[in-house]
Each structure stands twice: as C-alpha cells, then as structure tokens.
DRENZA-466375 format. One record per residue (C-alpha): residue number from 0; x, y, z. Coordinates in nm, 2 decimals, padded with zeros to 4 digits. Layout:
// residues N
+-----+--------+--------+--------+
! seq !      x !      y !      z !
+-----+--------+--------+--------+
! NUM !      X !      Y !      Z !
...
+-----+--------+--------+--------+
//
This chain:
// residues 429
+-----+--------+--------+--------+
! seq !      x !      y !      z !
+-----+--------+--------+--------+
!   0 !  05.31 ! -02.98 ! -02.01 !
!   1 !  05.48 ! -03.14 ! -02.34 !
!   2 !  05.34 ! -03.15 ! -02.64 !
!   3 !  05.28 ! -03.44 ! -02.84 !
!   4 !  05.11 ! -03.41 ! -03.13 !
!   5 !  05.01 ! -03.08 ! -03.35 !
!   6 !  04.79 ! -03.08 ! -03.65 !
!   7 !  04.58 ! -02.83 ! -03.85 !
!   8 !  04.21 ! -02.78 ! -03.67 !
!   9 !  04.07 ! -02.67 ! -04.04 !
!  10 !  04.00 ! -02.30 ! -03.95 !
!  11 !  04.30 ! -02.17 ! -03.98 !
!  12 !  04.43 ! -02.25 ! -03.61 !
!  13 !  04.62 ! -02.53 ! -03.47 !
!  14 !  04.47 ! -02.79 ! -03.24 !
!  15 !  04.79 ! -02.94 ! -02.96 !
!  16 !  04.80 ! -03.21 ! -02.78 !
!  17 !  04.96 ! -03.22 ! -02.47 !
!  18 !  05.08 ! -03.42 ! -02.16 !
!  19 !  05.16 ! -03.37 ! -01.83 !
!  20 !  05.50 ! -03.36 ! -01.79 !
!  21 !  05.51 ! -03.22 ! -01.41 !
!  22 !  05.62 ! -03.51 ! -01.16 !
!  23 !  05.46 ! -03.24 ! -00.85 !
!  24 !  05.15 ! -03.31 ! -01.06 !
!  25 !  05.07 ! -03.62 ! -00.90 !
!  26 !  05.07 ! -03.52 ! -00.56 !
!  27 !  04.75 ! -03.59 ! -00.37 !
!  28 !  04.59 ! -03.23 ! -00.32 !
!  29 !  04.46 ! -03.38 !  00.05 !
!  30 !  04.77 ! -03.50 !  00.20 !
!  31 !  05.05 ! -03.46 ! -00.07 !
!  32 !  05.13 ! -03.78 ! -00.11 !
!  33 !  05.26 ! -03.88 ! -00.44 !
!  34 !  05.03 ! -04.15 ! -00.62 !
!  35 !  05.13 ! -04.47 ! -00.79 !
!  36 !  04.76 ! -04.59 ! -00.86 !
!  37 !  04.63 ! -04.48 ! -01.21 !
!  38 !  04.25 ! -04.47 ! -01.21 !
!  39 !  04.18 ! -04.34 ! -01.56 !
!  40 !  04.22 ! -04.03 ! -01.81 !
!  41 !  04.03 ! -03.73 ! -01.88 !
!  42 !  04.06 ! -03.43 ! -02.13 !
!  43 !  04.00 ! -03.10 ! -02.08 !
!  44 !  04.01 ! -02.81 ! -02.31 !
!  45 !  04.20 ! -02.50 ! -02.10 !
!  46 !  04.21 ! -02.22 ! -02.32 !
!  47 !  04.51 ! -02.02 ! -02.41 !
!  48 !  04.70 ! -01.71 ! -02.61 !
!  49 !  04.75 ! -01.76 ! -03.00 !
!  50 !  05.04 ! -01.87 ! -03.11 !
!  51 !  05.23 ! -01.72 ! -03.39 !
!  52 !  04.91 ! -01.51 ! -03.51 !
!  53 !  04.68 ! -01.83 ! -03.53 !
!  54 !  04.43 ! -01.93 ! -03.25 !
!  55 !  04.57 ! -02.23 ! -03.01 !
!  56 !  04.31 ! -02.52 ! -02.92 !
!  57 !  04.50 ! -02.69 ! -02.63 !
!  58 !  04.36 ! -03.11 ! -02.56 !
!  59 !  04.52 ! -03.15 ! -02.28 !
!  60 !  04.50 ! -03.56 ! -02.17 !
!  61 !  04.56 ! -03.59 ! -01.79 !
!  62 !  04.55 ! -03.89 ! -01.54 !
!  63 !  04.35 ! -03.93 ! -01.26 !
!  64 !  04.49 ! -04.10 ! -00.95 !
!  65 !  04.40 ! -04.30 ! -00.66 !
!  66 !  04.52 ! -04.17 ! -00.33 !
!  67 !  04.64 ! -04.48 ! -00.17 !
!  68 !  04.72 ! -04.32 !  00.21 !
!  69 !  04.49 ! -04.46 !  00.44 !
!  70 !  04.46 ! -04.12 !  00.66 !
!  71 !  04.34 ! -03.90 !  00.36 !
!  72 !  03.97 ! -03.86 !  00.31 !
!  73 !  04.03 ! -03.80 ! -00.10 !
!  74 !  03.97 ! -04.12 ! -00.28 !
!  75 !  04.06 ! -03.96 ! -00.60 !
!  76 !  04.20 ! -03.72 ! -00.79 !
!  77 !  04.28 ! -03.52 ! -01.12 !
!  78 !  04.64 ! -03.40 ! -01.19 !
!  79 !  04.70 ! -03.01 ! -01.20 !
!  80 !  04.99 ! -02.75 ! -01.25 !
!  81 !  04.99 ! -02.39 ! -01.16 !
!  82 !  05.00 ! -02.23 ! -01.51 !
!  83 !  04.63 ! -02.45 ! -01.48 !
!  84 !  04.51 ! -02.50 ! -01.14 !
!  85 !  04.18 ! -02.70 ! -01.05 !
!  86 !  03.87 ! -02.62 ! -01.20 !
!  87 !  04.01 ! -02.34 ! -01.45 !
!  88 !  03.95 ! -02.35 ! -01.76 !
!  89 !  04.22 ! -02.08 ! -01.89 !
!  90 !  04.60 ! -02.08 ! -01.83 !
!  91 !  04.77 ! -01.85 ! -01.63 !
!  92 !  04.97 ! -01.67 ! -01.89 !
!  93 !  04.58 ! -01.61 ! -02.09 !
!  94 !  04.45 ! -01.45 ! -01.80 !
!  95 !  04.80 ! -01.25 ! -01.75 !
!  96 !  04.77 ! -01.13 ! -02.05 !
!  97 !  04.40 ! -00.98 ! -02.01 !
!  98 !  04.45 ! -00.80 ! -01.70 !
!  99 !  04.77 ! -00.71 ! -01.89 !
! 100 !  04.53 ! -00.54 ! -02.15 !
! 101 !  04.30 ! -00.35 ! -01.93 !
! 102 !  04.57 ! -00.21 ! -01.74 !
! 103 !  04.88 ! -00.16 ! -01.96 !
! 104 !  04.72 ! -00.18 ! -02.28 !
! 105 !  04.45 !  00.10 ! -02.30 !
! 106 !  04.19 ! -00.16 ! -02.39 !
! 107 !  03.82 ! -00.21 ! -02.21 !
! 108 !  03.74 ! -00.50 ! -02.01 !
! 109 !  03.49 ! -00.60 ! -02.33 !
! 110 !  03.73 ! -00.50 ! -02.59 !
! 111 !  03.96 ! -00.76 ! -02.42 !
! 112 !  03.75 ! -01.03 ! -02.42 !
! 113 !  03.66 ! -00.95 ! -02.80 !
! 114 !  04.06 ! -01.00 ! -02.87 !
! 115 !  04.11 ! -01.29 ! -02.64 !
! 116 !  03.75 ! -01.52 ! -02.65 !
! 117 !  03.73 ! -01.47 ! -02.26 !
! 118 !  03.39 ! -01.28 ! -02.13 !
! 119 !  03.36 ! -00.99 ! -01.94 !
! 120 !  03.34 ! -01.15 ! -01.57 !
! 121 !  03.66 ! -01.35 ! -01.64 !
! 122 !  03.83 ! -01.06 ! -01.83 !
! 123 !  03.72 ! -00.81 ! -01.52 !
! 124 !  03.83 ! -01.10 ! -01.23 !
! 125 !  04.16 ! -01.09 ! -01.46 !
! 126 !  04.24 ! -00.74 ! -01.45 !
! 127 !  04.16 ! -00.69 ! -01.10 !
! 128 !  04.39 ! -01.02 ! -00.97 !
! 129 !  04.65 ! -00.81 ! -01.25 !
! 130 !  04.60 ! -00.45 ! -01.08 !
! 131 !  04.66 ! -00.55 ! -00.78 !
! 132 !  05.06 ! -00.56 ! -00.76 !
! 133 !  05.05 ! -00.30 ! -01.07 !
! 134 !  05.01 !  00.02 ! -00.83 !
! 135 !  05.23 !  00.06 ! -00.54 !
! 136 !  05.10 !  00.02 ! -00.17 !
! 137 !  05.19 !  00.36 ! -00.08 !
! 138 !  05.24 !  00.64 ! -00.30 !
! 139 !  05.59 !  00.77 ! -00.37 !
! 140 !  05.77 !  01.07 ! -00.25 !
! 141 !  05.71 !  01.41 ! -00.39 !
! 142 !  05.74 !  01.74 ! -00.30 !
! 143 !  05.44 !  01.85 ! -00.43 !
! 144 !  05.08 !  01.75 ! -00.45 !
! 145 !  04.80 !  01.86 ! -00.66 !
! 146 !  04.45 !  01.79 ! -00.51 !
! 147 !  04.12 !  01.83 ! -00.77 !
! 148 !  03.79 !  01.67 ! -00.80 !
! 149 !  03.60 !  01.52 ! -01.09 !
! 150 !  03.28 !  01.43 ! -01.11 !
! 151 !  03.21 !  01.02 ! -01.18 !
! 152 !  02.75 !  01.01 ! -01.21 !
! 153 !  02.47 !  01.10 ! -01.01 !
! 154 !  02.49 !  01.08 ! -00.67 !
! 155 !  02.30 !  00.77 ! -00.48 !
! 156 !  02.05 !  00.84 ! -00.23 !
! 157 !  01.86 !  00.61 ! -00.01 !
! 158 !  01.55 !  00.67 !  00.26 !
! 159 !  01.60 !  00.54 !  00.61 !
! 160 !  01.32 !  00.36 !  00.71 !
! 161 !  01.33 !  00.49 !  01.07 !
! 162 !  01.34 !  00.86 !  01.03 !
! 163 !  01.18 !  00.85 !  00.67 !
! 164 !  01.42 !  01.12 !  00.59 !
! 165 !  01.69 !  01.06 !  00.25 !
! 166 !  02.04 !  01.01 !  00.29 !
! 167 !  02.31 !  01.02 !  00.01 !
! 168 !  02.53 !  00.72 !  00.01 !
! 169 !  02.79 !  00.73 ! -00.31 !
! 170 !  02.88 !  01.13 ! -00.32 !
! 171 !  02.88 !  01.21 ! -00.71 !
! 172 !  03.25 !  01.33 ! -00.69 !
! 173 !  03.56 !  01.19 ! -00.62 !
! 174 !  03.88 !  01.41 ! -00.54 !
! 175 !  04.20 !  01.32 ! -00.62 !
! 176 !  04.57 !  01.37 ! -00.55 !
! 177 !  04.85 !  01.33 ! -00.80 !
! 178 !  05.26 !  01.40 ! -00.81 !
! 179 !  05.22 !  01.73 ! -00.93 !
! 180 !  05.60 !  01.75 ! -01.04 !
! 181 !  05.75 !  01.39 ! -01.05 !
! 182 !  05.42 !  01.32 ! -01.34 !
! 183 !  05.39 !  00.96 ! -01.15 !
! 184 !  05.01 !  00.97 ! -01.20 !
! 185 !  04.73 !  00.93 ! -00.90 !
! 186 !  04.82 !  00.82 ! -00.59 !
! 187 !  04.46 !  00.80 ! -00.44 !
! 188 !  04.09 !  00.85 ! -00.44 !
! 189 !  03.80 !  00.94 ! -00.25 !
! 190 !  03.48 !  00.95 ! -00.26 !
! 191 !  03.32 !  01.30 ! -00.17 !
! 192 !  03.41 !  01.65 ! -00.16 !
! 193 !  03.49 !  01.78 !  00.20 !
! 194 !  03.69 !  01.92 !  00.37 !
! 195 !  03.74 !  01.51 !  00.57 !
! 196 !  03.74 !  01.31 !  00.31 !
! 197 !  04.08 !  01.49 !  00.19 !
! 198 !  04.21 !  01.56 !  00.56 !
! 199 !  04.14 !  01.21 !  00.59 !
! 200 !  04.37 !  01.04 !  00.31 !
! 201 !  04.59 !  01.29 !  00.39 !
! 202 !  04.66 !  01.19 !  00.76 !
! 203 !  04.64 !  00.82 !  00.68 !
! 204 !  04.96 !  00.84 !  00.47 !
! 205 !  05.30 !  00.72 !  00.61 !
! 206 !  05.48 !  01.00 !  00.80 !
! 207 !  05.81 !  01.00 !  00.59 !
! 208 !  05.60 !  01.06 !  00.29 !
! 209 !  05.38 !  01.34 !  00.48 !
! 210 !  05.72 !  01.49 !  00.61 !
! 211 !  05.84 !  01.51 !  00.21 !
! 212 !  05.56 !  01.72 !  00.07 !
! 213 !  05.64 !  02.08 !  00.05 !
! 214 !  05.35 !  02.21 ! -00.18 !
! 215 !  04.99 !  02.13 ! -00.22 !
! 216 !  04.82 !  02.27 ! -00.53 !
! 217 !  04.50 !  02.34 ! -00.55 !
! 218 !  04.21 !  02.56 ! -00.76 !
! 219 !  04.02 !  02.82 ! -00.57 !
! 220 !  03.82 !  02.61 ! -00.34 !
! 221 !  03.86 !  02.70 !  00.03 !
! 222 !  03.76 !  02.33 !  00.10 !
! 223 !  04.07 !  02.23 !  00.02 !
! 224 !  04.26 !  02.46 !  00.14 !
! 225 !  04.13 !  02.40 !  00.54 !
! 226 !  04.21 !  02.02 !  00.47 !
! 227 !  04.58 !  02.08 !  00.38 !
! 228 !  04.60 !  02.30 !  00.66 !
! 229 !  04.47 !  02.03 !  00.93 !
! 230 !  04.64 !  01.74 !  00.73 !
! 231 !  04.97 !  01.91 !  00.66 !
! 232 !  04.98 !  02.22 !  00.82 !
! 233 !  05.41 !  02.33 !  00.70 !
! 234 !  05.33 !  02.21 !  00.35 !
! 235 !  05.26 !  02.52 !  00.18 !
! 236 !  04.91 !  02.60 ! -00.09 !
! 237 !  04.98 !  02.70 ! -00.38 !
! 238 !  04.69 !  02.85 ! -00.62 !
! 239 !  04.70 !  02.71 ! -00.94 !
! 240 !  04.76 !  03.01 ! -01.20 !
! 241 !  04.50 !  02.85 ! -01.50 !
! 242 !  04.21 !  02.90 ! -01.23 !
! 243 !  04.33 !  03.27 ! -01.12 !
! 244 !  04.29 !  03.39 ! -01.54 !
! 245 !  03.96 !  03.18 ! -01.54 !
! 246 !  03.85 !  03.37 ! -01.26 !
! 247 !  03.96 !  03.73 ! -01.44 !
! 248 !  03.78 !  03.57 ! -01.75 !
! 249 !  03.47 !  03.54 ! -01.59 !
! 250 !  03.43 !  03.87 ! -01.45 !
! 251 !  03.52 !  04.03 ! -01.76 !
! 252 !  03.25 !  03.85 ! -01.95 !
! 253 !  02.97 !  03.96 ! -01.62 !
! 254 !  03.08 !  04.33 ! -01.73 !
! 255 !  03.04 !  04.25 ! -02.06 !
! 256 !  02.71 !  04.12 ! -02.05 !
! 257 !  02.58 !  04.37 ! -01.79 !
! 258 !  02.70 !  04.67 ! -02.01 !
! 259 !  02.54 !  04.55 ! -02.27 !
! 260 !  02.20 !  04.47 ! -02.10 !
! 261 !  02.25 !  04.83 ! -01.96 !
! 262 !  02.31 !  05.02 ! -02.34 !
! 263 !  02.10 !  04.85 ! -02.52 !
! 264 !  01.85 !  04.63 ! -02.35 !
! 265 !  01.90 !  04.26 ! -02.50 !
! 266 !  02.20 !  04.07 ! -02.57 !
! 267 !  02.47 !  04.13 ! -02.84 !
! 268 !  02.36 !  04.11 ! -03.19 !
! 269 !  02.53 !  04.15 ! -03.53 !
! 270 !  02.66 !  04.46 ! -03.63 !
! 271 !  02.69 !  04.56 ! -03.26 !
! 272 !  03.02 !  04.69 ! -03.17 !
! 273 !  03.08 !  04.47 ! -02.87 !
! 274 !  02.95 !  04.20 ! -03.10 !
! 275 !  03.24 !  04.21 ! -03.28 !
! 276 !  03.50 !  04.21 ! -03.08 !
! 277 !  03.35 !  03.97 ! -02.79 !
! 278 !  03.61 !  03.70 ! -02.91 !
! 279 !  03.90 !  03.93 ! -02.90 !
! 280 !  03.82 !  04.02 ! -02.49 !
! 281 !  03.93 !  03.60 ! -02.39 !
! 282 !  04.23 !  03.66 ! -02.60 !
! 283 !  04.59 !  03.72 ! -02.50 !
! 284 !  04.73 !  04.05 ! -02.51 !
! 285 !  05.03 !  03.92 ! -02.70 !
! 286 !  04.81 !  03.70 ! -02.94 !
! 287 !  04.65 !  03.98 ! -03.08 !
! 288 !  04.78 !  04.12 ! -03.41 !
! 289 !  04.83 !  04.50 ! -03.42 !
! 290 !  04.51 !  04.55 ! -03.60 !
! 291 !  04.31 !  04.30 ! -03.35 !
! 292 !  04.45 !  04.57 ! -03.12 !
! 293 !  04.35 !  04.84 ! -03.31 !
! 294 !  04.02 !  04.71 ! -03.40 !
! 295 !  03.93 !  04.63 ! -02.99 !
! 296 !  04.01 !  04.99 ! -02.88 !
! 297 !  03.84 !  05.14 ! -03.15 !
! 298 !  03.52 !  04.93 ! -03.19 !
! 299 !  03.50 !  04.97 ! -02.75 !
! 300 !  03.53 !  05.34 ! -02.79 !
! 301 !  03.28 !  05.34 ! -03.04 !
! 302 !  03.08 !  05.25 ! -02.75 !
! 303 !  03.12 !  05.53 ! -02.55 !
! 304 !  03.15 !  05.51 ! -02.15 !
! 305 !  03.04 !  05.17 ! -02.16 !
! 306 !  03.29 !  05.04 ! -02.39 !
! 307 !  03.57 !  05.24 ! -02.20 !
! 308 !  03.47 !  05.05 ! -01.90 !
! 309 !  03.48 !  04.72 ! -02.06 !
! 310 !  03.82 !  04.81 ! -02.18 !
! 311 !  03.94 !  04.86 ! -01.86 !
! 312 !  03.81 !  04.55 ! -01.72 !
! 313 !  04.01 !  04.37 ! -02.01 !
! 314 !  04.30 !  04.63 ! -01.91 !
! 315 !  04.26 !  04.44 ! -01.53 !
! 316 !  04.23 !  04.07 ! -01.71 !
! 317 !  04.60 !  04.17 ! -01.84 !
! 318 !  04.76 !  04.32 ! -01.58 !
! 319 !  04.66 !  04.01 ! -01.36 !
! 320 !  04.83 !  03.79 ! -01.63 !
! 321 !  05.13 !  04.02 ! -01.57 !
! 322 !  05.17 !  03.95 ! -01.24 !
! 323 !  05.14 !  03.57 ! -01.27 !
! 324 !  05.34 !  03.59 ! -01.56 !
! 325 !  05.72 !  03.51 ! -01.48 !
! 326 !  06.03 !  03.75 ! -01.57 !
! 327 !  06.13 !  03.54 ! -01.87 !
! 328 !  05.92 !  03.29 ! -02.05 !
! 329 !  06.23 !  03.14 ! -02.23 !
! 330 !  06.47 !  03.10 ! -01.94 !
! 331 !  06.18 !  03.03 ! -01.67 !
! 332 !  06.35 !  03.27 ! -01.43 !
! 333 !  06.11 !  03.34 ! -01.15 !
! 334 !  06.06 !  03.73 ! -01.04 !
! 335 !  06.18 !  03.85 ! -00.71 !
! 336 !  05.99 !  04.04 ! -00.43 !
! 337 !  06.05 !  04.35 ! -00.56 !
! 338 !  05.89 !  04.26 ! -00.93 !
! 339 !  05.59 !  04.12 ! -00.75 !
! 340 !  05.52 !  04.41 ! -00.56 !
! 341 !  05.57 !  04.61 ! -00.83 !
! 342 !  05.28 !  04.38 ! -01.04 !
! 343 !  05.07 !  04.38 ! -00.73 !
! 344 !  05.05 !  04.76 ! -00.73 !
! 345 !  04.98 !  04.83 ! -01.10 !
! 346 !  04.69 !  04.59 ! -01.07 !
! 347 !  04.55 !  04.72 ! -00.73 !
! 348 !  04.56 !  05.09 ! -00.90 !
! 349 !  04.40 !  04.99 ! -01.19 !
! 350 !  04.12 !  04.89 ! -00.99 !
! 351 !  04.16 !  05.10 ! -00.75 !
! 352 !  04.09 !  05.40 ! -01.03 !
! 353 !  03.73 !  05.16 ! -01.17 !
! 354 !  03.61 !  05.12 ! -00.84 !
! 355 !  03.27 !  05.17 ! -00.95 !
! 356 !  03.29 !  04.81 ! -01.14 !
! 357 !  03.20 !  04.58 ! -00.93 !
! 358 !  03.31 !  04.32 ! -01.10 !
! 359 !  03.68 !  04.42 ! -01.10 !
! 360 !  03.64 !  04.53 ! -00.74 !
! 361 !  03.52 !  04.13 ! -00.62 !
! 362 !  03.80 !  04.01 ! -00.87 !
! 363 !  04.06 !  04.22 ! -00.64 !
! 364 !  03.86 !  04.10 ! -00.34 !
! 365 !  03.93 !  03.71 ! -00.43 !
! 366 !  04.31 !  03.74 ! -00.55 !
! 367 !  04.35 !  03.98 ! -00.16 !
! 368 !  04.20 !  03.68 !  00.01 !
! 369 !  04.39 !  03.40 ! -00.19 !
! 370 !  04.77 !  03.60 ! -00.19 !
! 371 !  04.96 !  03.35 !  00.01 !
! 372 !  04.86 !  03.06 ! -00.28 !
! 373 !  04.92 !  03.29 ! -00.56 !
! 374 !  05.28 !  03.46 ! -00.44 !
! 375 !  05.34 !  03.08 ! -00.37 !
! 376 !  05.31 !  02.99 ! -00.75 !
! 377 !  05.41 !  03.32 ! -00.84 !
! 378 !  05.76 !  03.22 ! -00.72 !
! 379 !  05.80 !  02.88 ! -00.72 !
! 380 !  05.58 !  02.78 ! -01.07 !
! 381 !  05.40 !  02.48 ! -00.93 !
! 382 !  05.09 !  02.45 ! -01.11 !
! 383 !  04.79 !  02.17 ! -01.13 !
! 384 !  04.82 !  02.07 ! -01.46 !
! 385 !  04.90 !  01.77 ! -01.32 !
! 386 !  04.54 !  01.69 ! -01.21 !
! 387 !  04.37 !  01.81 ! -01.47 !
! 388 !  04.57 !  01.61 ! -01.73 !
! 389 !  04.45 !  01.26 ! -01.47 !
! 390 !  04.12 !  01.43 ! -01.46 !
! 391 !  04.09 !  01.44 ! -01.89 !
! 392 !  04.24 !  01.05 ! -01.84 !
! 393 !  03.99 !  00.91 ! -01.59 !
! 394 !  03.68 !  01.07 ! -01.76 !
! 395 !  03.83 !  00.93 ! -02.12 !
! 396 !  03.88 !  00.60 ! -01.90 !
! 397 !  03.47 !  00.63 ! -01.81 !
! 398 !  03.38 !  00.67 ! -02.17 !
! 399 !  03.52 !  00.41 ! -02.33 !
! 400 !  03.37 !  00.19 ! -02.04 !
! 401 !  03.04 !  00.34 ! -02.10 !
! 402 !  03.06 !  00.42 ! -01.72 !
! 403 !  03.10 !  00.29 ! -01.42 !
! 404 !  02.85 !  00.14 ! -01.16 !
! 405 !  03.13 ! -00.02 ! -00.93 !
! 406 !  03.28 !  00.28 ! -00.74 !
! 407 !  03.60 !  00.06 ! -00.60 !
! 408 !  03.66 ! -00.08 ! -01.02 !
! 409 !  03.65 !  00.31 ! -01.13 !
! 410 !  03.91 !  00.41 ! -00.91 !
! 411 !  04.09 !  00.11 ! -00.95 !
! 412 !  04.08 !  00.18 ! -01.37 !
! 413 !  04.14 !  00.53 ! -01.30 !
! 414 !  04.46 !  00.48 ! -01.08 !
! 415 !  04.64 !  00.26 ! -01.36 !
! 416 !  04.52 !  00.47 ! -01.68 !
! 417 !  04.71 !  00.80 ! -01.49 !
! 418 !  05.01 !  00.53 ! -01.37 !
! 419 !  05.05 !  00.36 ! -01.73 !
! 420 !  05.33 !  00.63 ! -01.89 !
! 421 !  05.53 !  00.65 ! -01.54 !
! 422 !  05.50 !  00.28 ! -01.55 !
! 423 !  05.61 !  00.23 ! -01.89 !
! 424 !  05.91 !  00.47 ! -01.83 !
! 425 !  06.01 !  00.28 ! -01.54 !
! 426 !  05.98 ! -00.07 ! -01.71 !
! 427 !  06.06 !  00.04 ! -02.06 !
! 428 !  06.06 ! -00.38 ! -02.15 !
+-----+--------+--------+--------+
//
C-alpha cells in the first residue's frame, strides 16, 4: 500500500489513507489475468498495529476490476495483497503479532485481544496459525528424558448406548516428557497415564533421536518404568532423588502419628513434647541449629520409648539423605562404588537394628526394589526437576486461562509456555 493522506481522527489516534500500490494486485484471482477495465472503488477498514503508541485507523480505497478473458467464469473482482488477503479484515502483521503475544509474550488469548481490539476467536485462530512453526516437528536430541504427569480437570465419561455401561473418553491426566538436561522445555504430550500411552510416544519418535537418549527420569511410579523398558529398553531409569526424601518424609510422619495415637490416644496438642518439635522432624539435619538439635533429642527422649523410636526413624530419614547425597556439594564430585556401598550399609543396619517399625522396614523395602534408579542418580546426578519446573508452567499456563476445555489448545499452550526461555536464548532478537 502507499499512503496518501494522514490526519488527526480526534481521539488521540491517526486515521491513514492509503492506496494500492501492488501492480500483482490486479490480477484476476480466477485466471490471473491482469485487468485493464476499472469497474469502481470500494473502502474497507482492515485493522492494524498502533503506530508510534497511538491507535492506527487504516481507509484503505481499492479498485474493483472487470476480468475481460472470455474463458474465466469471474466477472469481477476486488484488488488484494498478502499482508490483506480476501475477505480479512486485519493485516498480517496484526494477527502476527497476536499469536506473537500468546506464545512469546506470556499474555492470554483474552488479555490479547484487550491490548490489540481483536476478539477471542480471532486472537485464538491467530496464535494457533502462529504456534504452529513456533515448536519444532520433532523434538531435539538429548541424552536424557524426564517423564511426569500433571493433572489438566476432571475426567470425561460417556455411556454407550449399546452395552449401557460408562466409558471415560478424555483421561484427567496428561504425562509429559521434557529435556531433562539441555532445559529445552516439553517435547510432547499425552493424554492418560499408562503404561501405552508413554510406550507409545516413545516408539513413534525418529530412531536417531531414540538411539541418543541415555537416561529416562522418572518418580516412583512403576508405570513408567515398564514403558521405558518396552520403548527404550538400553536407555537407563533413573529415580529422581526429590521423590526418594518425600517418600522417607512420609513414613516418618506415619510413625509419628501412630506413636502418638499409641501414647496418648488423640493427636498432638500443645504442650505435648512431640508437639513441639513436629516441625523440626521435615527438617535437614544440617539446617538445624545446635540447640534445634538439642531441643529434638531431648524433647523425643522426654517421651520415653516412643520418642526413641521416632528418633530413629528421623535417624533413617538422614542416613537416606546421606546416601543420595554426593561426596562434595561444592565441587559436584559424584561418590564411587565403594562410598555407595558404604551408605547403603549404614542405612540397611539402622533399619536392620528397628525392625519392629514397620514403617522404616517398608521404606527399606521400596528403595531395595527401586536400587537400579537410585544408584543411577546416585552416580550420574540426573534429576526431574526438569518436569516439575514444566509442570508449575503448564498449571500457571491453566490459570491464567481460567482452564482449558480444548484438550489439543492446552497442550499446544503448554508446549510453547515450557519452550519460551530456550526459544528466547536461541533467538535472543
């Protein structure tokens, strides 16, 4: 287009006039034969981005041609560029630039069409017509994969009208798989969580990329762990370490509670010894001051028997952490076999000497049963923190769109929220 004339629209925009200034313009759509005959003009209004902080009004005055070739069965028609094709009422780089905000910018699909005058089915065709080349068609190598679900609503059921009996058809969890060390964000979703769905995306990845991954990490679910095995059966599980001290948590706070129930009937009050030092059992050994220390064996002892054992579960909560715990903290150097083993036996004596808690005895049961995936973080230091970092993004992503009822938009929205900063990095301009 060319502009020809620009004058103040009285509410603090600017109102342009412009031309067609595109010779392809007058090309018969039909047959593409360029027109000579001018049949009349017409104005349209295409919207499009501010300019310079004040709001554009484009009058764009366009001719309308006669198409003269006998063979073509238009009689008629209106010029059009691509920045504006036919029938659209917004230019390209307007619509660019509100996918641009959904995907790169952080914004909601509303939110954008608040900032841009646009509403939400134009803003939404926008961002999906933008998200489309954003993500790429394959995900990129890595040597490591962290696998983790996250739950997206209810789950969807529906009644067959033959049998009369209810089947679910939109699972209320999708599982995901991210570049657990390269922090490129999600490479995929699916809906469900079984052991298929995952063997599934798995095995309908390209071979080179299947032949790159080394590690799969994954929380305590043995779900996943028969999927990696059929899907990619040399890459190697490892057990993500958070999920391992969660698990010690929870058993710790079982013997708490059933102690307590045992000595005194009810639940923990004030001025109960165990009441006051429930906080200081989640804590880090090396987080407590000396006199947290002091205070925690004196107030369990104060207990008698009971509070002795509950020290000793903490006492197994600890020596766990010591064994996941590498050599060094400041130089990251990773223990050697000998280390390990070492670990591994103060812990299995521990319990071995408490074997009539049976919550330290199932707690020794699980990390027996798990040993390959934790020796595997043990000594290479792949975590998940990968997934659950995607996971905080995608559910942040589902409240700021006040949810989700198209299943295909959420994991669309969720793949470029967890893609943005690798994006951004890559294409710093």
């Amino acid at each position: 287009m060319s502009v020809v004339g620009v004058e103040d629209d009285g509410a603090g925009g600017s109102l342009v006039h412009v031309v067609t200034a595109d010779p392809a313009a007058r090309a018969c759509p039909g047959c593409g034969v360029f027109a000579i005959r001018l049949k009349d003009y017409r104005t349209t209004r295409p919207r499009h981005l501010p300019c310079g902080g004040r709001p554009v009004a484009v009058r764009w005055r366009k001719a309308r041609w006669y198409c003269t070739e006998p063979a073509c069965g238009r009689g008629s028609f209106t010029e059009r560029i691509p920045q504006v094709p036919a029938g659209m009422r917004t230019t390209a780089a307007l619509r660019e630039a509100a996918g641009e905000a959904v995907c790169d910018g952080s914004r909601t699909v509303i939110q954008a069409g608040r900032d841009l005058g646009l509403s939400w089915p134009i803003v939404q065709r926008c961002f999906t017509a933008y998200a489309a080349g954003v993500p790429p068609c394959e995900p990129q190598k890595t040597e490591a994969v962290g696998i983790d679900e996250t739950r997206r609503g209810k789950p969807v059921w529906k009644q067959n009208p033959d049998t009369g009996t209810w089947e679910m058809v939109a699972d209320a969890w999708h599982i995901g798989f991210v570049d657990a060390v390269g922090g490129r964000g999600l490479f995929g979703q699916v809906e469900g969580r079984n052991a298929a769905s995952v063997a599934d995306w798995l095995t309908a990845q390209p071979e080179h990329w299947k032949q790159h991954v080394k590690y799969v990490a994954i929380d305590l679910c043995p779900t996943f762990r028969a999927a990696v095995r059929t899907a990619l059966p040399h890459a190697t599980v490892v057990i993500d370490c958070f999920h391992i001290v969660q698990l010690a948590q929870r058993h710790l706070a079982d013997l708490r509670r059933r102690l307590t129930w045992k000595q005194h009937g009810r639940r923990a009050r004030k001025g109960d010894a165990i009441y006051t030092v429930r906080k200081l059992l989640r804590r880090n050994k090396e987080d407590l001051r000396p006199g947290q220390l002091t205070l925690l064996w004196v107030e369990l002892d104060h207990m008698g028997t009971y509070g002795r054992q509950i020290h000793a579960g903490w006492q197994a909560k600890e020596l766990l952490r010591d064994l996941l715990r590498p050599a060094s903290k400041h130089t990251h150097v990773l223990p050697d076999r000998s280390a390990i083993s070492a670990a591994r036996h103060r812990l299995n004596a521990h319990i071995a000497d408490h074997a009539h808690l049976p919550e330290l005895v199932t707690l020794a049961e699980t990390v027996d049963a798990w040993w390959d995936g934790i020796k595997a973080y043990i000594t290479t230091g792949i975590t998940n923190a990968a997934s659950e970092g995607n996971n905080r993004l995608i559910k942040l992503e589902a409240r700021n769109a006040f949810g989700f009822r198209n299943r295909a938009n959420q994991r669309l929205r969720s793949r470029c929220a967890t893609t943005r900063r690798a994006r951004r990095e890559q294409h710093p301009h």
